[in-house]
Structures are given as structure tokens and as C-alpha cells.
N, C-alpha and C positions, 0 to 999 in steps of 0.2 A: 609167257610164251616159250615152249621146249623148242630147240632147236631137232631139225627134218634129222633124220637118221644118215640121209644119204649127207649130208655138210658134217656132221659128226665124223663120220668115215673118212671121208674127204681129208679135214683137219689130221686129224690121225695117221693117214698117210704121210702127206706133206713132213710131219712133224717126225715120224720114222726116218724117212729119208733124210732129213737134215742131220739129226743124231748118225745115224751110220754113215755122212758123210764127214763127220765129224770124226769119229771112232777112226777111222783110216789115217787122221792124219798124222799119227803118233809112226804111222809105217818107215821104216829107212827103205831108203833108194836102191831098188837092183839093177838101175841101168846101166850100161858098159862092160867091164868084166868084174867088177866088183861084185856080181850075182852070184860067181863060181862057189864052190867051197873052196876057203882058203887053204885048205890039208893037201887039196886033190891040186891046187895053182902050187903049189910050195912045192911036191913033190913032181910036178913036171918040170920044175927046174931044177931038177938033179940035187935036190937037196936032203939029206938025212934024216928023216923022224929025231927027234932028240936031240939034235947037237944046238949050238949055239947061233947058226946059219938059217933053222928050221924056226928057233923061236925069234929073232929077228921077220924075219919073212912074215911069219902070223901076225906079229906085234904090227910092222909094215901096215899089212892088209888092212887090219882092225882100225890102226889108226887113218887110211885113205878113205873106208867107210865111214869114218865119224868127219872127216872133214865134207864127205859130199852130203852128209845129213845136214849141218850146218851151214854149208853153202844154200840145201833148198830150201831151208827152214828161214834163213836172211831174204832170197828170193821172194816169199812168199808174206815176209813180212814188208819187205818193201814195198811189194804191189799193193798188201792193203793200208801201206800209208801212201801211197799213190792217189788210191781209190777216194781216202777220205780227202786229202786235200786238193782234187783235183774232181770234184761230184759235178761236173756239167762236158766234161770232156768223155766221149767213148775210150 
């Protein structure tokens, strides 16, 4: 028995949408002011293209984006160990 064209389809989509919901999760966080460009934040605070204060400030930035990456990357692992050891609770 071939499966109806239209359940084919069906499956196909589903199975799209979980992949590209997937593919997203690899995204860093633009929430707060960490979305800015850090050239154009560094330089509204009076600070010099090139000097020692400029590369500070970007290293700064860089590294406050990798910690809120890790912050929701922990977030989200914790939830799906929530999920798993807690399967009867909403």
C-alpha cells in the first residue's frame, strides 16, 4: 500500500519545520544592547579607533556576547533536563 500524496506532504512539512528549527539554534542572542555594533558602542564612548582603550572595549563586548550565549545555551539545556526528568508535570 503507497502512502496518499497528501500524508507525504504532510510528513515533509512537519519534518522542514523541525530542521529549521533546529538550524536557528546555533543563533547568538541580540537581546539588550549587545545587538549594537560594538565599533559604533566603543566609539560613542569617546574612545579612539586604535588605541589600547578601543581594543579593550571590543574584547569587552565580545566577550559579554559569549557569556549571554552560554548563559542561554545552559538555559535551555537545563529546561530539556527538566523536560526529561520531570515527563508528567506541565
Amino acid at each position: 500500500m503507497q502512502p496518499k500524496p497528501a500524508k507525504l506532504a504532510t510528513a515533509l512539512i512537519v519534518l522542514a519545520l523541525a530542521l529549521s528549527a533546529c538550524a536557528r539554534r546555533g543563533e547568538s542572542p541580540t537581546s539588550g544592547t549587545l545587538g549594537e555594533d560594538d565599533d559604533a558602542f566603543c566609539r560613542a564612548n569617546n574612545v579612539a579607533v586604535g588605541s589600547s582603550q578601543y581594543v579593550a572595549c571590543r574584547k569587552d563586548r565580545d566577550a559579554q556576547r559569549g557569556n549571554a550565549a552560554a548563559r542561554a545555551d545552559k538555559r535551555q539545556r537545563d529546561l530539556g533536563e527538566y523536560m526529561l526528568n520531570n515527563p508528567n508535570r506541565p
